[in-house]
DOPALUM-415800 format. One record per residue (C-alpha): x, y, z. Coordinates in steps of 0.2 Angstrom, whole numbers, plus 5000, padded with zeros to 4 digits. Each point is the difference from the previous one (the first is absolute). Example, Ala and Ser with C-alpha at 12.3 -4.5 7.8 and 13.67 -1.06 7.14 Angstrom:
// residues 2
506249785039;500650174997;
This chain:
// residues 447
526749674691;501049895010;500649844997;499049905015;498550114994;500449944983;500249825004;498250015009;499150074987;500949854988;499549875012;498050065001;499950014982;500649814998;498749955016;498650074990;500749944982;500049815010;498450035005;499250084985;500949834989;499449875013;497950084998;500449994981;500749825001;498549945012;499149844992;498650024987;499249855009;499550095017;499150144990;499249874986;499249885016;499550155008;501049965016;500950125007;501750015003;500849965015;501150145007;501449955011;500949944986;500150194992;500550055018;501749864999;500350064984;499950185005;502150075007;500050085013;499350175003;499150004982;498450044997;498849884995;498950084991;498249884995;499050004983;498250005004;499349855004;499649875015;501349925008;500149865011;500750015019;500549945012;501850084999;501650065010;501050154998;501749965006;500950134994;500050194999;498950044983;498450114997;498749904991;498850104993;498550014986;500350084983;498450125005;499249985014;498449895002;500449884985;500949865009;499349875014;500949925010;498849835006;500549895012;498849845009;501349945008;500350005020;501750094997;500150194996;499750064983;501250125002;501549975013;501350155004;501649925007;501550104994;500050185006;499850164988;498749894989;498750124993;498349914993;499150164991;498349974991;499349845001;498349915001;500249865013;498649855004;500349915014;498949845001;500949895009;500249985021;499050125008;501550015014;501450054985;500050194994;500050044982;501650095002;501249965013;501750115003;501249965013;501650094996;500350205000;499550124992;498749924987;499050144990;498549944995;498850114990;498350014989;499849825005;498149954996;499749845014;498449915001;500649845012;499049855010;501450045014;501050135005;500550154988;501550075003;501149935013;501850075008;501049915010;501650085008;499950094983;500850185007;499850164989;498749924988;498850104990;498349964996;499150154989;498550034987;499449805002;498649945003;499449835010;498449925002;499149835006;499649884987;498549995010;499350175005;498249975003;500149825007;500649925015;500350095017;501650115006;500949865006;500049894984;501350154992;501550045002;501150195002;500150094985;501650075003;501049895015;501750075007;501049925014;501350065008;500650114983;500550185008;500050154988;498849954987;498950104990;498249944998;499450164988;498650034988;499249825000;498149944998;499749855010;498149945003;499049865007;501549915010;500249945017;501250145006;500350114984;501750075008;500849915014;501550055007;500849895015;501750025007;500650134987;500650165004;500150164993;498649964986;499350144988;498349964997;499350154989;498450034986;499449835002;498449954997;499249845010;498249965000;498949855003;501149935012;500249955018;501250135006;500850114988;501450055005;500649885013;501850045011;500849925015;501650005010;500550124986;500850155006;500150164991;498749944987;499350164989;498449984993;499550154989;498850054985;499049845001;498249954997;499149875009;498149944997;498949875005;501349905011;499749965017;501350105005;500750124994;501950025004;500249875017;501650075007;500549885014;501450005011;501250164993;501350125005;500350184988;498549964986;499350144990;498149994994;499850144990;499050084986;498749844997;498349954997;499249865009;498249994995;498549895004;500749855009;498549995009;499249804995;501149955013;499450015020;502150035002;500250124988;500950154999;500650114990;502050015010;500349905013;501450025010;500649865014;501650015010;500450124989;501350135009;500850164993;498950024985;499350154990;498349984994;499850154987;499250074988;498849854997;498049994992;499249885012;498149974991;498249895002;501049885012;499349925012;501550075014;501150154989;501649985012;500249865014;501350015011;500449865012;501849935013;500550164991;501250155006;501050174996;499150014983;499550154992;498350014992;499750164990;499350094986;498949854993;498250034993;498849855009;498550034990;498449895001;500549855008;498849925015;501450025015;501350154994;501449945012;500349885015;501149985013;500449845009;501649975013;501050154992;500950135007;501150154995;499250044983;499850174994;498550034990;499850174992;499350084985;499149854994;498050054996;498549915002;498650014989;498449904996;500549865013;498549915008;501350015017;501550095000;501149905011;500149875015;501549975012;500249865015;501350015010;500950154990;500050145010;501750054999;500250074981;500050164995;498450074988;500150174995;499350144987;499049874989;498450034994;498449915003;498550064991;498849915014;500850135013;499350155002;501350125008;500550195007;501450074994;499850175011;501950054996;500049964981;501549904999;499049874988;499949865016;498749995010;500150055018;498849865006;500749825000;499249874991;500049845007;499349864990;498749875006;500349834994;498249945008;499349954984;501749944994;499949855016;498149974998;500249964981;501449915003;499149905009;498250014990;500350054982;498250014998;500050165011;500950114988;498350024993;499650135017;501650104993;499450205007;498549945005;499350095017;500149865008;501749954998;500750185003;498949995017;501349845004;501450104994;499950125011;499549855016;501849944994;500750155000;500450015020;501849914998;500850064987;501849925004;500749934986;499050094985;500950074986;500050195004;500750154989;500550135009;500150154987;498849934986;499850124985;498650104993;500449964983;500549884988;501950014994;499550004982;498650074989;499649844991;499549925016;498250084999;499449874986;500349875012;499250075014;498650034989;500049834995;499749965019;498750095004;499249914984;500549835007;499450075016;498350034993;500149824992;500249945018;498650095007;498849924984;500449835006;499850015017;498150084998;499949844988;500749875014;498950095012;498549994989;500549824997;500049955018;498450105006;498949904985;500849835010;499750065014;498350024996;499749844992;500449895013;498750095012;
């Protein structure tokens, strides 16, 4: 052993033996009035890069960590951390300050976050946060970690989107790792502004507006995670070099905007790999150009994909299943769409290369007469609408066309869901007789 290795070990052992004396030394008053103690003055005490390691218990914040140190719980889950104060509970101002384990209420401003970091590279893990405010926020915090935390509204099933706040809020902090969270019922859950080169894997965000939220955030990867019940999904606005890859975003459909990725003056970006599910658009895809869009699975939602004012994309072996209409595009002519499969297309594949030698070019007639009379999705296949189809059919400039669409889905476990479409399918046909019926009995009664 060295003697600087040697010294360092000497110098840890005294930081934890201050520490482990200045728990032991803590006044029998605070525990006998049931108070709890407050715990910035255990940070002062605390030398530099010690560990401060807390007895179970509640203790009170707000509190500042000016220095570097790791403050942790004895075991996770037996210490709180509560705060009603405007201030954070928890502020990060020194770099290399790891907070590991904590329970942390935040009751005070609903502007101020539970835990606020604004120096580098913060570690912050298995944090449990309920907050009236923000949950987590980084400011100019580069190579931070947040990983195996958890963050949710004090206030899940009560008040509307705008009265939270993001779950975990980064600005302008480049190479962060945002990994293996669970944040529900926030505004955004993750929001990322102004901060490039951000890892955002195997989270979980649910019950929010947007899930995962990004902008002006270059080479952004957002991989591995699970989004339910938001709004949105992953909104991805305004990017250069962002990877999408190997989600699931499923049912954000309460929303008349929701989808499941929406992409928007996104540019050089590489959509992948993704489960888009029973939302009410799979993929949108708006301002946006010289993106790739391949190999996802858009399975059951009301409009599979739609195009707006974008141009340059490649879309290829992504497959379509169970969508009640596969795809729109206005004004977005210009992309490539190539050897995906549709399972409402029929095709002849007369040299057996697996692609279709017929084209399949996508009618989005009953994508712009829904749009603009919802109640109309009820004639979904009906004769008559296929009869306006095909009157719509003359000008076909500017529909979403696949030249080479395949005969077969890419992967064998894609034939429960398109057998879960045709059920949904039968489903539709059910309530349609039923709104017919309806409207021919009132019909009949007011003559």
């Amino acid at each position: 052993m060295t003697r600087t290795s040697l010294v360092r070990g000497m110098r840890r052992t005294a930081a934890l033996l201050v520490i482990g004396a200045a728990l032991a030394a803590r006044p029998a008053g605070a525990a006998d009035t049931g108070e709890p103690q407050p715990l910035q003055p255990l940070i002062d005490a605390a030398p530099e890069g010690a560990v401060l390691r807390l007895a179970p218990g509640e203790y009170a914040g707000p509190a500042v960590i000016g220095k570097p140190l790791t403050v942790e719980a004895e075991a996770e889950g037996t210490v709180t951390v509560a705060s009603a104060d405007e201030r954070p509970a928890i502020a990060v101002t020194a770099a290399g300050v790891t907070v590991r384990g904590l329970r942390i209420e935040q009751a005070g401003g609903r502007d101020s976050p539970a835990v606020l970091v604004t120096a580098r590279g913060a570690a912050l893990e298995g944090l449990d946060i309920v907050t009236d405010g923000y949950g987590i926020r980084l400011e100019r915090a580069d190579r931070s970690v947040v990983r195996g935390s958890m963050v949710r509204s004090s206030r899940p099933s009560g008040g509307r989107f705008t009265e939270r706040r993001n779950g975990i809020d980064l600005y302008e902090t480049h190479d962060a790792v945002i990994q293996d969270n669970t944040v529900a019922s926030m505004y955004d859950a993750i929001y990322i502004e102004n901060s490039d080169n951000v890892r955002i894997t195997g989270n979980a965000v649910e019950s929010s507006r947007y899930g995962i939220h990004v902008m002006y955030s270059d080479g952004t990867v957002i991989a591995g995670n699970d989004g339910r019940m938001n709004v949105t999904g992953a909104m991805v606005m305004t990017v250069d070099g962002v990877l999408l890859e190997g989600n699931i975003f499923a049912k954000q459909s309460e929303n008349v905007n929701s989808q499941g990725i929406l992409l928007f003056a996104a540019k050089n970006s590489v959509v992948r790999g993704n489960v888009v599910s029973g939302n009410r658009v799979g993929i949108y895809v708006e301002g946006s150009v010289d993106n790739r869009i391949e190999n996802n699975e858009i399975l059951d939602n009301f409009m599979g994909m739609q195009l707006l004012d974008s141009e340059g994309n490649a879309v290829t072996g992504n497959q379509w299943i169970g969508n009640v209409a596969d795809a729109g595009a206005q004004r977005s002519g210009a992309n490539r769409i190539e050897r995906n499969f549709w399972d409402s297309f029929s095709g002849v594949d007369a040299d057996g290369d697996g692609a279709s030698d017929l084209r399949y070019a996508v009618n989005p007639f009953f994508l712009s007469v829904t749009e603009r009379r919802p109640v109309f999705r009820l004639l979904f296949q009906s004769p008559g609408m296929k009869f306006l189809e095909g009157l719509y059919g003359a000008d076909r400039s500017g529909w979403a066309v696949d030249a080479a669409p395949l005969m077969e889905p890419a992967r064998e476990t894609d034939r429960t869901s398109r057998e879960s479409g045709r059920a949904a399918g039968a489903a539709g046909a059910l309530l349609l007789a039923a709104a017919c019926a309806v409207m021919i009995i009132s019909r009949r009664r007011t003559t």
